[in-house]
C-alpha positions as CSV (number, residue, x, y, z in Angstrom):
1,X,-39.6,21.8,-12.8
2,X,-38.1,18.6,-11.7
3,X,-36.6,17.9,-15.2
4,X,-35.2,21.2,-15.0
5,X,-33.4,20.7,-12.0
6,X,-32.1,17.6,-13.4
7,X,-30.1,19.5,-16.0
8,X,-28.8,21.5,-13.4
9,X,-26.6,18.5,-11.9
10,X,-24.1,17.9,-14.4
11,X,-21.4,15.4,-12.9
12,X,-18.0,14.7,-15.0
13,X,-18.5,12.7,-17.7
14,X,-15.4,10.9,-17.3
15,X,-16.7,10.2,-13.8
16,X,-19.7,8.3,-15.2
17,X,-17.8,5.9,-17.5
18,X,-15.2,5.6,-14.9
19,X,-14.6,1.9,-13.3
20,X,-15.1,1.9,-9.2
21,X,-12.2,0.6,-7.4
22,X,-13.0,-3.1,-5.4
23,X,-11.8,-2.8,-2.1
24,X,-11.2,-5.3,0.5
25,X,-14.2,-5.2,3.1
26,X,-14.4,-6.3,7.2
27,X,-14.6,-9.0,8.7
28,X,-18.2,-8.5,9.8
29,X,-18.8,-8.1,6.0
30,X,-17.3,-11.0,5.2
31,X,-18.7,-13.3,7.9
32,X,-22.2,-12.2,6.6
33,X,-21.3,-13.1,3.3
34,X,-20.1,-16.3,4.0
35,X,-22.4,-17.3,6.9
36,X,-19.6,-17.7,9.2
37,X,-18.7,-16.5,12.7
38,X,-16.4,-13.8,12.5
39,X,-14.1,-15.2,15.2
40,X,-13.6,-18.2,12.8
41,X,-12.4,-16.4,10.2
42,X,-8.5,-16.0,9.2
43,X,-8.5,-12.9,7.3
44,X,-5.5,-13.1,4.8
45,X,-6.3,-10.9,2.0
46,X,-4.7,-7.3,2.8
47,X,-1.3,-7.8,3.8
48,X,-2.7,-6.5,7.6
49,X,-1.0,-7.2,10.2
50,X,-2.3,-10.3,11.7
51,X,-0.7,-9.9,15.7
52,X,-1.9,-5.8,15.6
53,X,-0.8,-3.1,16.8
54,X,1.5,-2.1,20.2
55,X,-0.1,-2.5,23.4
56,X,0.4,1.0,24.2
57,X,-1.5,1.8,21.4
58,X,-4.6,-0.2,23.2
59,X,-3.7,1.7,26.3
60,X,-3.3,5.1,24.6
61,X,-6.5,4.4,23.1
62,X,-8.4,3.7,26.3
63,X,-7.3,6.7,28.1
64,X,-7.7,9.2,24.6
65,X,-8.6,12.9,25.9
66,X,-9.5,15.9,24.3
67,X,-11.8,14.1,21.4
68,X,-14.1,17.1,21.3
69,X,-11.0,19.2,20.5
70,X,-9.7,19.5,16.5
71,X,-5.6,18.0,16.4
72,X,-2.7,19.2,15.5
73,X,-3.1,20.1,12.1
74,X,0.6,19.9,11.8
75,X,1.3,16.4,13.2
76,X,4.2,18.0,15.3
77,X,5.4,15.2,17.8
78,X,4.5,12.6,15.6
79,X,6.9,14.2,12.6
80,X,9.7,14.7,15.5
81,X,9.1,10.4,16.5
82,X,9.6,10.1,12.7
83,X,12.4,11.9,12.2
84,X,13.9,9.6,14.9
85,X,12.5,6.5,13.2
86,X,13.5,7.6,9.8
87,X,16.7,10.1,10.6
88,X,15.5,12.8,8.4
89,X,14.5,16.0,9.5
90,X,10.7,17.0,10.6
91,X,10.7,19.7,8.3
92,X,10.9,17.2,5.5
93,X,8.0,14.7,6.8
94,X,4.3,15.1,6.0
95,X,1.7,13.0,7.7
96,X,-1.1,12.0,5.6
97,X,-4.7,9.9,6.5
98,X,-3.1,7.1,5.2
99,X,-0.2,7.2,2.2
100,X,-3.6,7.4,0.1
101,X,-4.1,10.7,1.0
102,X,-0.6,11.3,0.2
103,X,-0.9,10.6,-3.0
104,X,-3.6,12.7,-3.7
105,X,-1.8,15.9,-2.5
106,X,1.4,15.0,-4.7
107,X,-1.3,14.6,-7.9
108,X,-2.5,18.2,-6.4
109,X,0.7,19.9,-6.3
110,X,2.0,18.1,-9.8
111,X,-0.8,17.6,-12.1
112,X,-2.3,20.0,-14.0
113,X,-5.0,18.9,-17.0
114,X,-4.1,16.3,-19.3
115,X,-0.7,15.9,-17.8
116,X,0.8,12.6,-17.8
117,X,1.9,10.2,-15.0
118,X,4.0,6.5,-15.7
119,X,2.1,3.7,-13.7
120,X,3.8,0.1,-14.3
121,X,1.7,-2.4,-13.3
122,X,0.9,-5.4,-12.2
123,X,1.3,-2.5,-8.7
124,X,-0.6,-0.7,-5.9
125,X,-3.9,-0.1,-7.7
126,X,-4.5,3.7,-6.4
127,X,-1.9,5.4,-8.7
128,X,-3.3,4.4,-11.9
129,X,-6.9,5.3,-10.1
130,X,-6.6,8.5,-8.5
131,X,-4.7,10.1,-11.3
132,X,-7.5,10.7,-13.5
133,X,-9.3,12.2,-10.7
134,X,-6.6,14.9,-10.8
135,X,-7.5,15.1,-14.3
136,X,-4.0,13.3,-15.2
137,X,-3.1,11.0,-18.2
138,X,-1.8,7.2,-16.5
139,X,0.6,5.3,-19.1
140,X,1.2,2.4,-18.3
141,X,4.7,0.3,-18.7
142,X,3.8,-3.1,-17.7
143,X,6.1,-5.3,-15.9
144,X,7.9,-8.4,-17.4
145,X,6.8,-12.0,-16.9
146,X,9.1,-11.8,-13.7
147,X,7.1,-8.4,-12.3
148,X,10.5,-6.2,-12.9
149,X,10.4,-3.6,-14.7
150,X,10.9,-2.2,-18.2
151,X,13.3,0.4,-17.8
152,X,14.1,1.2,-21.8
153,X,10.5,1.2,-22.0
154,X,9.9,3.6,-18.9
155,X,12.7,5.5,-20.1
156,X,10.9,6.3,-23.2
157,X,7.3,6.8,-22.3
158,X,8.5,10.0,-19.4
159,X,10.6,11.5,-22.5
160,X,8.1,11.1,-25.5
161,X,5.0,11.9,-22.9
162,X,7.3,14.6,-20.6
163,X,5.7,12.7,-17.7
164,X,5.7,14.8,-14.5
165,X,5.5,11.9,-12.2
166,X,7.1,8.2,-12.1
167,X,5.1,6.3,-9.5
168,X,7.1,2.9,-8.0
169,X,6.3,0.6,-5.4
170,X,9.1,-1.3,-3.6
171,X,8.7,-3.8,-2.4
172,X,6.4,-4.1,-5.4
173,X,2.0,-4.8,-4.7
174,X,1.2,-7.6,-5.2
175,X,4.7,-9.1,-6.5
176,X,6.5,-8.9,-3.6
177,X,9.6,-8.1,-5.3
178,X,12.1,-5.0,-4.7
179,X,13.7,-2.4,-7.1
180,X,17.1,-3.0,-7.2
181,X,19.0,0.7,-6.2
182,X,20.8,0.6,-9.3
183,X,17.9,0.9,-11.3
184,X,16.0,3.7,-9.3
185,X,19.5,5.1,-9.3
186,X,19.1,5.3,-13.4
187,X,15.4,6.3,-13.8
188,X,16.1,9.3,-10.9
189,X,18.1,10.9,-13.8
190,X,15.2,11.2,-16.0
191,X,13.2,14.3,-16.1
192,X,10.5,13.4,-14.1
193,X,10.0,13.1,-10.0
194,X,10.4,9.6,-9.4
195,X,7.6,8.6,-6.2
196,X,8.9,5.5,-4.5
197,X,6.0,3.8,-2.3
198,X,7.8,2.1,0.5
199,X,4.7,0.4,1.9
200,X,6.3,-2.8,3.0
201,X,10.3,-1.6,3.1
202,X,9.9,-3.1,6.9
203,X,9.7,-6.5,6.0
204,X,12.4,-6.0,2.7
205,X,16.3,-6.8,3.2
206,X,16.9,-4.2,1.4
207,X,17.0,-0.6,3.1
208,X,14.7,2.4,2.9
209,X,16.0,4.8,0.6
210,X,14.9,7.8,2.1
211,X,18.2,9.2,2.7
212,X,18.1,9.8,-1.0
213,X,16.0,12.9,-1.0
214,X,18.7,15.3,0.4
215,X,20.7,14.3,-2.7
216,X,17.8,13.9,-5.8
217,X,15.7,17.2,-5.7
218,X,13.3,14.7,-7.7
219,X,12.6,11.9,-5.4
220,X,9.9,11.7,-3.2
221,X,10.0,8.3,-0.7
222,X,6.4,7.1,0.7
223,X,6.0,5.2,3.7
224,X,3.2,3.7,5.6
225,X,1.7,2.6,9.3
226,X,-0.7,0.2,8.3
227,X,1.3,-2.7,7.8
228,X,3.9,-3.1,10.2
229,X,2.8,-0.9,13.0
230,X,-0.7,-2.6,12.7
231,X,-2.4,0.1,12.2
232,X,-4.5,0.0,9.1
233,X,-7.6,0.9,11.0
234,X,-6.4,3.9,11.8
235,X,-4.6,5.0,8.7
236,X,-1.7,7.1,8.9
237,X,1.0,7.7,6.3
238,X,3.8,9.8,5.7
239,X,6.0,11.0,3.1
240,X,9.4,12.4,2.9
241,X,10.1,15.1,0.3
242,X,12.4,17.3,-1.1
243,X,12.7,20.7,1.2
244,X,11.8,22.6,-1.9
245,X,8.2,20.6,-2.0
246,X,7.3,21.5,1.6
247,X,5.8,25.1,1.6
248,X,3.8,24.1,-1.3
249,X,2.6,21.0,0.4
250,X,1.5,22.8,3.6
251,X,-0.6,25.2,1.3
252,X,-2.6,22.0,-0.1
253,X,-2.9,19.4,2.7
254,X,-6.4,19.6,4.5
255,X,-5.8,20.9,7.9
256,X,-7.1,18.2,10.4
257,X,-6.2,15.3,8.2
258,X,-4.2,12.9,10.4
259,X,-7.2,12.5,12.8
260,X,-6.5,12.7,16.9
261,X,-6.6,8.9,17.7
262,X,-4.2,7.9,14.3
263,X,-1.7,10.3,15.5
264,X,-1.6,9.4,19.0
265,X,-1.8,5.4,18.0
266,X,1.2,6.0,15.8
267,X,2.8,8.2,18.4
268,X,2.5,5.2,21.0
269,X,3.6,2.6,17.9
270,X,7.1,4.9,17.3
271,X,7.7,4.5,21.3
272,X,7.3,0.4,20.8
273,X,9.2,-0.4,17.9
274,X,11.8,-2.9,19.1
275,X,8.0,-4.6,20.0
276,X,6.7,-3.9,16.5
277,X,9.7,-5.4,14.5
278,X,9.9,-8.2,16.9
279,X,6.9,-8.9,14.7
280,X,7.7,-8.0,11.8
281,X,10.3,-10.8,12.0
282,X,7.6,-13.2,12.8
283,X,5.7,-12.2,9.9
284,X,8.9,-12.3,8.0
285,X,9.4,-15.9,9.0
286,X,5.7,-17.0,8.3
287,X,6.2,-15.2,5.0
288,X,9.7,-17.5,4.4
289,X,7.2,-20.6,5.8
290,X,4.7,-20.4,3.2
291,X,6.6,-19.8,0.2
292,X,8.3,-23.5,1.1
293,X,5.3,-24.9,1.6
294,X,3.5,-23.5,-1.7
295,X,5.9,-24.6,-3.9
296,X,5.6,-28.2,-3.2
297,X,1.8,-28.0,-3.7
298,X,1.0,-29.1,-7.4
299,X,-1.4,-25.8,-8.3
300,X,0.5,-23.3,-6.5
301,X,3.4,-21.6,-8.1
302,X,4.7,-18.8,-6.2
303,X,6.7,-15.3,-7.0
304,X,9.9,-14.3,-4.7
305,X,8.8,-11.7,-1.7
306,X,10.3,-9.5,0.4
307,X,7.2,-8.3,1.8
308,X,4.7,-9.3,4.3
309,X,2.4,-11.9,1.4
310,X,3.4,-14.0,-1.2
311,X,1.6,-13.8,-5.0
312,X,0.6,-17.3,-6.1
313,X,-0.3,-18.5,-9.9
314,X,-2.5,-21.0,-9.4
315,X,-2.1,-24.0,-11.5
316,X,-4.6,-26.7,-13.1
317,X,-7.6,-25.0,-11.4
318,X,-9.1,-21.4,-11.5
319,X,-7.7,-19.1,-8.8
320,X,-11.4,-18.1,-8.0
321,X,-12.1,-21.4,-7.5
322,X,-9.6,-22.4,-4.8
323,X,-10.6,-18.7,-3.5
324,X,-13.8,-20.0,-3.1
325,X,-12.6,-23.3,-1.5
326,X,-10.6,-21.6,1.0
327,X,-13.2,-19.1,1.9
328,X,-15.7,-22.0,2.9
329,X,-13.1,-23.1,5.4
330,X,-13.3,-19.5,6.9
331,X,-10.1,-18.6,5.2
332,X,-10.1,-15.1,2.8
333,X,-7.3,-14.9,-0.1
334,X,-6.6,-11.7,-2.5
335,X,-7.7,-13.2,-6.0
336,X,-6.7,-11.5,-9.2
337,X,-8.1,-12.1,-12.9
338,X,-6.4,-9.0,-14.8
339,X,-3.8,-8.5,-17.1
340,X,-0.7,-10.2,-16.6
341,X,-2.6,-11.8,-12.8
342,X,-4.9,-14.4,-14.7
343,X,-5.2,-17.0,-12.0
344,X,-2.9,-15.6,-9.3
345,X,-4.0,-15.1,-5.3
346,X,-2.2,-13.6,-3.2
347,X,-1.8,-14.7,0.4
348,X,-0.5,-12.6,3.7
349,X,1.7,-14.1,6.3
350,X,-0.6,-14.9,9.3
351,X,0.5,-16.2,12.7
352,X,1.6,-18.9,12.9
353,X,-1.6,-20.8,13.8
354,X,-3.3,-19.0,11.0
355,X,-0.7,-20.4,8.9
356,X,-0.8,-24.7,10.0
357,X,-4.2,-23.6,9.3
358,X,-4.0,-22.7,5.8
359,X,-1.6,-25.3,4.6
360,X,-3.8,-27.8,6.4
361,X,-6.7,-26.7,4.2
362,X,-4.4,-26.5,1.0
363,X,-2.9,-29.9,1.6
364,X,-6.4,-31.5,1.6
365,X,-6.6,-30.0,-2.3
366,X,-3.8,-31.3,-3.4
């Protein structure tokens, strides 16, 4: 009986062979792990933001009502603060759990089986994950040595594989590094829809390009809470997208997905942002800081950013070992050992106390 059961529970194969993603963890985790007191610890390994969030978010928080009631499944004053924020119009803004969720419901709407998506990494890991989920076909375009891209070579793979979608991320995870408009100006003619993940666009000099939608029918911007509003804890995304897309979207999109305490924290964040970017220029400046700093130490070589970290190779020792070395001083580091990121770490701006801190460590290595 029980083996006949057993061939009853048939799970995809390509689920089985599949790779898990690695995560970042907590700091509770990671003070267990390392034996350390979690008030010690500098956590600099997920581009958070180190100051957090708006104090009216604490004090929206504290005084939350109606928990025992399901939210607005539409996200309604939140979209209207947004439309504010971002000047385009509510009916063109969908709140996803996160921009994670959000791409999940554009792999829904797009990707049917063995349908193909361009990925170009070194980038934010969850494209080239979640498409298979969705049953879709990842080619990837690597980057050059410099983390731009290959645009003859992206050019070539949407036509020869009639990709359906072109995932980007600019500023680019983990590089740093923008897209430069005349190039996303270029690949927007191919026949693909171009999704532009503008995850850290706060902390860029360049500027959002989400006025762009109204005039490409195939460009769909991404944007993000968790990094400059502070609230990654939370997780609330949101997308803007052609006007065409948005019936289809509403169809798909689980109903309660932007949970009652994310919208109203992002709600109180969009009422505080002259507070929020006040930060984001600190961060900004810590960010400038370390990047000075690195390149005069003799194992750190690090990329250009315009975001809120700074991607390192790590020179004349292994990058897991100076992770290791600056995780005994309470101090956690991304650290990469993959194609084209042998030996790199990358580092988020921290206060600036977190930061002396870090270049006191790094300057004892030397």
């Amino acid at each position: 009986m029980a083996q006949n059961l057993k061939t009853k529970v048939r799970i995809r194969e390509d689920v089985k062979s599949m790779k898990a993603y690695t995560p970042t963890t907590s700091l509770d985790v990671f003070a267990e792990r390392l034996g350390l007191n979690v008030d010690t610890l500098i956590k600099l390994d997920a581009n958070e933001n180190p100051f957090g969030p708006s104090p009216k978010v604490q004090e929206t928080l504290a005084n939350l009502q109606n928990m025992n009631i399901y939210p607005d499944p539409e996200s309604n004053r939140l979209r209207d603060l947004l439309s504010d924020y971002t000047g385009m119009p509510r009916e063109q803004i969908l709140c996803g759990a996160g921009a994670d969720e959000l791409i999940e419901i554009i792999l829904q709407l797009f990707i049917e089986p063995n349908d193909t998506i361009v990925n170009t990494p070194p980038t934010f890991a969850m494209y080239g994950f979640d498409a298979p989920l969705y049953y879709g076909q990842v080619i990837d375009v690597y980057r050059d040595e410099n983390f731009d891209l290959d645009v003859p070579a992206i050019e070539q793979a949407v036509i020869e594989h009639e990709a359906k979608l072109l995932f980007l991320c600019s500023p680019n995870n983990p590089s740093g590094n923008v897209i430069p408009h005349e190039t996303m100006k270029r690949l927007l003619d191919l026949p693909t829809t171009v999704v532009i993940d503008e995850a850290y666009i706060e902390f860029a000099e360049d500027d959002s390009i989400v006025s762009w939608v109204n005039d490409y029918p195939n460009l769909i911007v991404l944007r993000t809470m968790s990094k400059w509003a502070g609230l990654a804890g939370l997780r609330v995304g949101y997308g803007i997208f052609p006007m065409d897309l948005m019936s289809h979207l509403w169809k798909i999109k689980q109903p309660y997905n932007v949970n009652l305490a994310a919208d109203v924290a992002a709600q109180a964040s969009l009422e505080d942002t002259s507070y929020l970017l006040g930060l984001v220029d600190q961060m900004v400046a810590q960010r400038k800081r370390m990047v000075e700093a690195f390149a005069e130490l003799p194992f750190l070589s690090p990329y250009p950013s315009e975001s809120n970290f700074i991607l390192n190779k790590v020179v004349g020792m292994g990058a897991d070992k100076l992770r290791d070395r600056l995780a005994k001083e309470g101090i956690i580091v991304r650290y990469y050992n993959k194609p084209r990121l042998h030996d790199h770490i990358r580092i988020s701006a921290g206060t600036p106390e977190q930061v002396d801190k870090l270049l006191a460590v790094l300057k004892t290595l030397a």
